[in-house]
VOGU-3710 file (C-alpha; in Angstrom, 3 decimals, decimal comma):
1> xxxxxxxxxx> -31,517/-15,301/13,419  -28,259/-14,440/14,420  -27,060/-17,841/16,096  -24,417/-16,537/18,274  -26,322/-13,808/19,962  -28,833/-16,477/20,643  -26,542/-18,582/22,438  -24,761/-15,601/24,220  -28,228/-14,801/25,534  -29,229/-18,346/26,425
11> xxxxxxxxxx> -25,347/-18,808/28,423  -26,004/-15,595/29,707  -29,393/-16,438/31,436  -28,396/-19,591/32,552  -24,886/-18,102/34,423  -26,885/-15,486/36,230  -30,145/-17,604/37,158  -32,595/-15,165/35,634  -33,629/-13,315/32,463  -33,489/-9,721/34,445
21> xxxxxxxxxx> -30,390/-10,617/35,711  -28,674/-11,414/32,519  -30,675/-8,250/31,143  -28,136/-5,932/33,481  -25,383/-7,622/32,464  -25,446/-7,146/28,760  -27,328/-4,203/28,579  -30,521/-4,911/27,284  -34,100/-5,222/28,340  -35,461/-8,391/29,555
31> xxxxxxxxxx> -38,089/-8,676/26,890  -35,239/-8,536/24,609  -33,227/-10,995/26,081  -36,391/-13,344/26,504  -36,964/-12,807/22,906  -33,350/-13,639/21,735  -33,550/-17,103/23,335  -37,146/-18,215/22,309  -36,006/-17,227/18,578  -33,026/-19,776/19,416
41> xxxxxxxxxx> -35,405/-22,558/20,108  -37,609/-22,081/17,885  -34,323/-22,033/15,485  -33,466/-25,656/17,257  -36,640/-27,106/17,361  -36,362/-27,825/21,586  -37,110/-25,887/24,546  -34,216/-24,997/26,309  -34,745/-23,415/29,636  -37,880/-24,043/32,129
51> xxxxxxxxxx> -39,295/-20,922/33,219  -41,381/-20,014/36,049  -42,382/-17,043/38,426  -39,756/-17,458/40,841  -36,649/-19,037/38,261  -35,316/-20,286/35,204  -33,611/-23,481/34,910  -32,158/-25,541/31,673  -33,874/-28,808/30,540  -31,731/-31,692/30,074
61> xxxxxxxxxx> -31,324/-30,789/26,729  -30,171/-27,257/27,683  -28,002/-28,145/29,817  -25,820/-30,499/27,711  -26,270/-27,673/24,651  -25,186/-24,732/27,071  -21,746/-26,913/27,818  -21,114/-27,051/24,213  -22,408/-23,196/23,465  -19,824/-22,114/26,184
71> xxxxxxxxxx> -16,949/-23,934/24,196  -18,195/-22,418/20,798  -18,692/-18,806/22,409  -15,094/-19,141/24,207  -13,561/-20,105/20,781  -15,146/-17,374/18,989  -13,609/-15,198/21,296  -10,398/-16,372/21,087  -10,453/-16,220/17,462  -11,389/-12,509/17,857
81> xxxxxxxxxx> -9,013/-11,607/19,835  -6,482/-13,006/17,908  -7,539/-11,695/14,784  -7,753/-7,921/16,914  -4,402/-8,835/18,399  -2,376/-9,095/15,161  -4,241/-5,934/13,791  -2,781/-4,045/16,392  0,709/-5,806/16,663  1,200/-7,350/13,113
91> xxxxxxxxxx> 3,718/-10,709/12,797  4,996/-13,129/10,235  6,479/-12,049/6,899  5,764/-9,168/4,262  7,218/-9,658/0,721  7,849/-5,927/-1,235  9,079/-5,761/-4,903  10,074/-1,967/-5,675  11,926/-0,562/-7,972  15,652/-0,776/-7,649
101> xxxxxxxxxx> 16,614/3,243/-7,759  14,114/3,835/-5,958  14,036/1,191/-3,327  18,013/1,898/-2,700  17,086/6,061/-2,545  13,831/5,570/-0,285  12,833/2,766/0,420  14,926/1,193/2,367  14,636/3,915/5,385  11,159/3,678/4,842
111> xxxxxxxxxx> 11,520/-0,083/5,505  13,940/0,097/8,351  11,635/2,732/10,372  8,653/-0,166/9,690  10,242/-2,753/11,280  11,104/-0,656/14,259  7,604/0,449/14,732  6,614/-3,684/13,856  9,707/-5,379/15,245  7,285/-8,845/14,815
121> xxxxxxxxxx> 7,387/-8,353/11,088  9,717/-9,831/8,986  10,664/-7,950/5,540  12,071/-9,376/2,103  12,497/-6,490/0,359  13,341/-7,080/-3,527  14,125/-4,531/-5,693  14,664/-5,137/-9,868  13,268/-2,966/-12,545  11,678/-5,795/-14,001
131> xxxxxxxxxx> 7,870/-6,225/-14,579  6,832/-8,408/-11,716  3,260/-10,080/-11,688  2,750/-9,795/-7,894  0,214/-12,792/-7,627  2,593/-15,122/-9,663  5,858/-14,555/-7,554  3,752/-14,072/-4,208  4,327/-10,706/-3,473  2,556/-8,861/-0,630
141> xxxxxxxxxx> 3,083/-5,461/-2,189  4,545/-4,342/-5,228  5,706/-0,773/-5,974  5,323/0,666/-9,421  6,620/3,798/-11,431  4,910/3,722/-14,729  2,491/5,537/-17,223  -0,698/3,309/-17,482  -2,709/1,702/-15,009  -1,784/-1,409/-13,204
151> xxxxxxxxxx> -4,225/-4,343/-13,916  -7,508/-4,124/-12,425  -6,900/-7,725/-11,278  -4,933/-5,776/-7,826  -5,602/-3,432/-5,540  -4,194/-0,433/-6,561  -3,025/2,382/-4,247  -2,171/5,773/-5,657  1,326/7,151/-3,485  2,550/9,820/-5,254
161> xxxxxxxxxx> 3,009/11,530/-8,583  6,808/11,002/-9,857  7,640/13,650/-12,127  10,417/13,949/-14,724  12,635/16,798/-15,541  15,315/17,225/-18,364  18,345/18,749/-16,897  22,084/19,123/-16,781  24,843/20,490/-15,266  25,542/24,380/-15,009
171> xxxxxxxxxx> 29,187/23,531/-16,536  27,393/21,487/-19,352  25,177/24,444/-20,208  27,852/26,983/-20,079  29,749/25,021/-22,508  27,536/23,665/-24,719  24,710/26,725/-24,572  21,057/25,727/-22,906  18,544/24,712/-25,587  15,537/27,080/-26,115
181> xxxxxxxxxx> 13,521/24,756/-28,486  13,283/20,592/-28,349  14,415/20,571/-31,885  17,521/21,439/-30,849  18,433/18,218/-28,934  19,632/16,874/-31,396  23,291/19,154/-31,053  23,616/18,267/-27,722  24,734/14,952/-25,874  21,342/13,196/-24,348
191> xxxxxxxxxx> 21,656/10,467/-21,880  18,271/7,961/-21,871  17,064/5,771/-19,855  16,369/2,701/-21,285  17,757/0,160/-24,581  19,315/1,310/-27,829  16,338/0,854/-29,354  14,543/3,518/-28,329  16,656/5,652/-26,726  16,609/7,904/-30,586
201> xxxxxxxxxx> 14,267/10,248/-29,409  11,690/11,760/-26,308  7,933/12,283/-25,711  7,603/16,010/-24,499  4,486/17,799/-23,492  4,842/21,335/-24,123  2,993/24,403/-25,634  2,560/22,797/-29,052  1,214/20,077/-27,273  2,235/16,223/-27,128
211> xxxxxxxxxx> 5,226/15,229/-29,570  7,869/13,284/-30,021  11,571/14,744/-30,864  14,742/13,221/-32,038  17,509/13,317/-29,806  21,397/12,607/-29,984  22,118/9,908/-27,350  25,401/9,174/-26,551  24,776/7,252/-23,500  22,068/4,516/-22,655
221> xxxxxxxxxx> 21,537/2,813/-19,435  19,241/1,024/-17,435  19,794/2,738/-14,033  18,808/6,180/-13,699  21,663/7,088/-10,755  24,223/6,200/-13,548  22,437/8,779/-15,642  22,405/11,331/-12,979  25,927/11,111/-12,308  26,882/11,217/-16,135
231> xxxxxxxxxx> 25,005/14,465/-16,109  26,486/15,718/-12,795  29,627/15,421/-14,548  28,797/17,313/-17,364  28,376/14,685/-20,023  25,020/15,906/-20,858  21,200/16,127/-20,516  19,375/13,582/-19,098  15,533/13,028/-18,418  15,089/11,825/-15,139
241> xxxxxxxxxx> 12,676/11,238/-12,194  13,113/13,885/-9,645  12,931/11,179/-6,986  16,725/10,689/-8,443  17,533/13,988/-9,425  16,014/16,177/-7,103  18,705/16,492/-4,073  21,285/17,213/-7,294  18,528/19,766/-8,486  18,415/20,932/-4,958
251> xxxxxxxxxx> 21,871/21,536/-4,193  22,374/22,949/-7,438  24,720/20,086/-9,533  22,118/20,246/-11,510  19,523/22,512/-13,297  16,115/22,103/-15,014  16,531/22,582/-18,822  13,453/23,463/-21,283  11,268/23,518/-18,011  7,960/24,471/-19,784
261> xxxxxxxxxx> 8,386/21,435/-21,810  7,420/17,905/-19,908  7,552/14,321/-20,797  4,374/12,029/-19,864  2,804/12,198/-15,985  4,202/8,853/-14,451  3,098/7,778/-10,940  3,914/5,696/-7,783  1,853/3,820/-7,181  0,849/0,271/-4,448
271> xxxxxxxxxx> -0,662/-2,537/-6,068  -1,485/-6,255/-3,926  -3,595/-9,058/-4,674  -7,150/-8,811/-3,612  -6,387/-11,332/-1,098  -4,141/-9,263/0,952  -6,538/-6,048/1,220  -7,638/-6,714/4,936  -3,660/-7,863/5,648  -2,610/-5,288/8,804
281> xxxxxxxxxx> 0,847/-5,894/7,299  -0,071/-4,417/4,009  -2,657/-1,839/5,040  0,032/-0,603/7,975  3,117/-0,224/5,043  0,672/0,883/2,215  -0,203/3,914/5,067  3,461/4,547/5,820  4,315/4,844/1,949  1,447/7,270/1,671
291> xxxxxxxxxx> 2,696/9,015/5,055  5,611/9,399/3,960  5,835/10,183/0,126  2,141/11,452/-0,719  1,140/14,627/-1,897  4,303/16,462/-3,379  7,242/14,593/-2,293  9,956/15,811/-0,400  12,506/15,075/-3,627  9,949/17,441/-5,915
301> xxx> 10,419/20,226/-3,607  12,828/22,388/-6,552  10,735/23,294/-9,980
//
């Protein structure tokens, strides 16, 4: 049986005198409520309450277990409504580890417009390009841009897809003629993301299916906005999320180049440790990432 209805029921009868009495005041019928409490002696082993025709009184046992079963059922509810409390006004701290591109681009007007709406919350927000193992360095959420699937070990929120683009400027292409094929990369000036040791070649997707073409890079870096500017100023193509090159797509700095040819699908995505799933911190700033930046993105709005 169900321990704490019992002694609700039990309080219950002995507050308002009667079974039919405490039957109107919680809703039910006073074979039901009768019912409830003999199932919680028989549960006890003791009678609790005397009952005859005219009342209903507690034995000496019931008495001293209905002071104790007011204290547990007024703790209960305090717990309760704490528990409802911070789900509706969240406190303490959250932890986030994003991306730094994107957490300087995005996220940190996402963040600032959270702690408005949760002024009791209080952010560290760090952003590195690092892998970060969230349960190891006790992060609350962790943002991710990447190819394969976090580990199955965290919770794991799709956000958004973050697609990637080769393009340049319209100067650049003027000068240095737009490429019709991938093959011919490798006469013009590439700028990739990432170490000299890979940064010889791409991945593209496009009609002849997935394959991998040389390229001549002439700049490497780990920060894509240093990319993006590069190409801005007409130092070449780069391959770049559109979450960093889409207001320069937009406005025009910069253009799409071999558009029916695609590098791999990458994706943003929320991951936590199981631990955290029922947090109203992280469920209320997983939502507003999802709010805000699901579906097709506001950066992805140019082709």
């Amino acid at each position: 049986m169900d321990r704490f209805e019992g002694m609700r029921a039990f309080t219950r009868v002995v507050d308002e005198g009667g079974f039919a009495a405490a039957a109107r005041r919680m809703g039910l019928s006073r074979s039901a409520v009768n019912r409830v409490v003999i199932a919680l002696e028989d549960d006890l082993g003791t009678q609790l309450l005397l009952r005859s025709t005219r009342k209903v009184t507690p034995t000496e046992t019931g008495l001293a277990f209905y002071d104790r079963a007011v204290a547990i059922l007024s703790e209960l509810d305090e717990a309760v409504s704490s528990v409802t409390e911070l789900q509706e006004h969240p406190k303490g701290n959250l932890r986030i580890n994003a991306p730094m591109s994107f957490g300087t681009m995005h996220l940190s007007a996402l963040v600032a417009d959270f702690m408005r709406a949760y002024p009791d919350v209080h952010v560290e927000l760090v952003l590195n390009d690092r892998f970060v193992d969230p349960i190891e360095e006790g992060f609350d959420v962790t943002l991710r841009i990447a190819e394969d699937a976090p580990s199955t070990s965290l919770i794991v929120r799709n956000i958004a897809p973050a697609r990637r683009v080769l393009c340049a400027s319209p100067k650049y292409l003027e000068e240095a003629g737009e490429p019709k094929e991938p093959r011919e990369l490798r006469q013009h000036r590439c700028l990739h993301y990432g170490y000299l040791d890979s940064g010889s070649q791409w991945r593209l997707t496009g009609p002849g299916g997935d394959r991998t073409w040389p390229i001549n890079c002439v700049m490497w870096s780990n920060n894509g906005e240093t990319l993006r500017d590069a190409a801005v100023r007409h130092l070449g193509i780069a391959l770049s999320p559109t979450f960093i090159v889409g207001q320069a797509l937009q406005d025009g700095q910069l253009i799409t180049v071999l558009p029916e040819y695609s590098p791999p699908d990458i994706g943003l995505s929320a991951v936590y440790p199981r631990h955290r799933h029922l947090s109203a911190k992280v469920t209320l700033f997983v939502d507003l990432l999802i709010e805000r930046f699901g579906g097709r993105p506001y950066w992805d709005l140019v082709q």
